[in-house]
C-alpha positions in Angstrom: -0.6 13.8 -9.8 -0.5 16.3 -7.2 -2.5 15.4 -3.9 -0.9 12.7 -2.2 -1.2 9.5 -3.1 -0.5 6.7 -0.4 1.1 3.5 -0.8 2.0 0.2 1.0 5.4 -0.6 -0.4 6.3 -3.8 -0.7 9.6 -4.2 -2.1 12.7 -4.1 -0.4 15.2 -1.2 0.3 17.6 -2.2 -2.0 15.2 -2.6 -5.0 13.4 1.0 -4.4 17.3 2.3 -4.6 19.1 0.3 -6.7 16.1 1.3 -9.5 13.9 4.1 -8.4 11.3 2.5 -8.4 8.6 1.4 -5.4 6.1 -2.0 -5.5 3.7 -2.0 -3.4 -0.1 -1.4 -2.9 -2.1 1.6 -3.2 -4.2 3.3 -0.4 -7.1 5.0 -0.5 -10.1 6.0 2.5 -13.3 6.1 -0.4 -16.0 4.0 2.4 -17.4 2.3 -1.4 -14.2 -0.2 -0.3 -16.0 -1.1 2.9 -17.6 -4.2 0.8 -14.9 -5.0 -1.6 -13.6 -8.4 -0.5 -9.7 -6.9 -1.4 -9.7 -4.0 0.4 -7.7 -4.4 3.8 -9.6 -2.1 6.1 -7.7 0.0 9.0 -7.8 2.9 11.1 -5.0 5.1 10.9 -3.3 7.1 13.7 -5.3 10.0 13.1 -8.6 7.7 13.2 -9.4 7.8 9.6 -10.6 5.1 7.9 -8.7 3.5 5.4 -8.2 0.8 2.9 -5.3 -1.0 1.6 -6.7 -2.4 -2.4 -4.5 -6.0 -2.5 -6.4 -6.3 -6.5 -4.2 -3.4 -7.7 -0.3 -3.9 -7.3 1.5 -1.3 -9.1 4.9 -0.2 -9.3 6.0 3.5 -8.8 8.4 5.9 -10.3 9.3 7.4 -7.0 12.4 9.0 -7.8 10.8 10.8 -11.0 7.8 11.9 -9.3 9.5 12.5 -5.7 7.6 10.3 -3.6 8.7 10.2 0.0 7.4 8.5 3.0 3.9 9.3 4.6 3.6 10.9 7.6 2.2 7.6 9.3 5.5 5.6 7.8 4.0 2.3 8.3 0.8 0.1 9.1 0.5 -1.9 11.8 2.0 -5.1 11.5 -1.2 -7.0 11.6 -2.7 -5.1 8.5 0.7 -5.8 6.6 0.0 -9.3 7.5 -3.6 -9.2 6.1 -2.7 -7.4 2.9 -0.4 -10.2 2.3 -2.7 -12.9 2.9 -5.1 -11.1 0.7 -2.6 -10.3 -1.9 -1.7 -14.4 -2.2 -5.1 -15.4 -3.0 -4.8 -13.5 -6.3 -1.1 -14.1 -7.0 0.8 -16.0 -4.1 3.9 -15.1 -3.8 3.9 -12.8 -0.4 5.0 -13.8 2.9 
């Protein structure tokens, strides 16, 4: 994969180090997500739409594919908070 490819991470610090790897949530801005009832909609800082899909958890290889952090760094606080509320109605286990 070569365009970027944003991701809410999820897992801690010490787990992304201690194995390379990431878990999180991917992000994409397709508008087909403005309907689907697990996409966590948000503006970014630049005032692009985007979406947050809580139905596809994934882990990440990010030392082998040398992922880094976006340029935004983070989401608001509030979206974190509604990607994990979305994210325990499939699997409840987030925060």
């Amino acid at each position: 994969m070569k365009d970027v490819h944003p991701f809410l991470v999820l897992s801690t610090k010490a787990f992304n180090v201690g194995t390379g790897l990431v878990i999180g949530l991917p992000m994409t801005t397709a508008a087909y997500n403005e309907s689907n009832p697990f996409a966590v909609k948000f503006i970014g800082t630049s005032g692009v739409v985007s979406y947050i899909l809580t139905h596809q958890p994934r882990s990440y290889d990010w030392k082998k594919h040398g992922g880094k952090p976006h340029k935004i760094k983070q989401v608001p606080e509030t979206t974190l908070m509604q990607a994990c509320e979305s994210l325990n109605q499939i699997i409840a286990i987030c925060h």
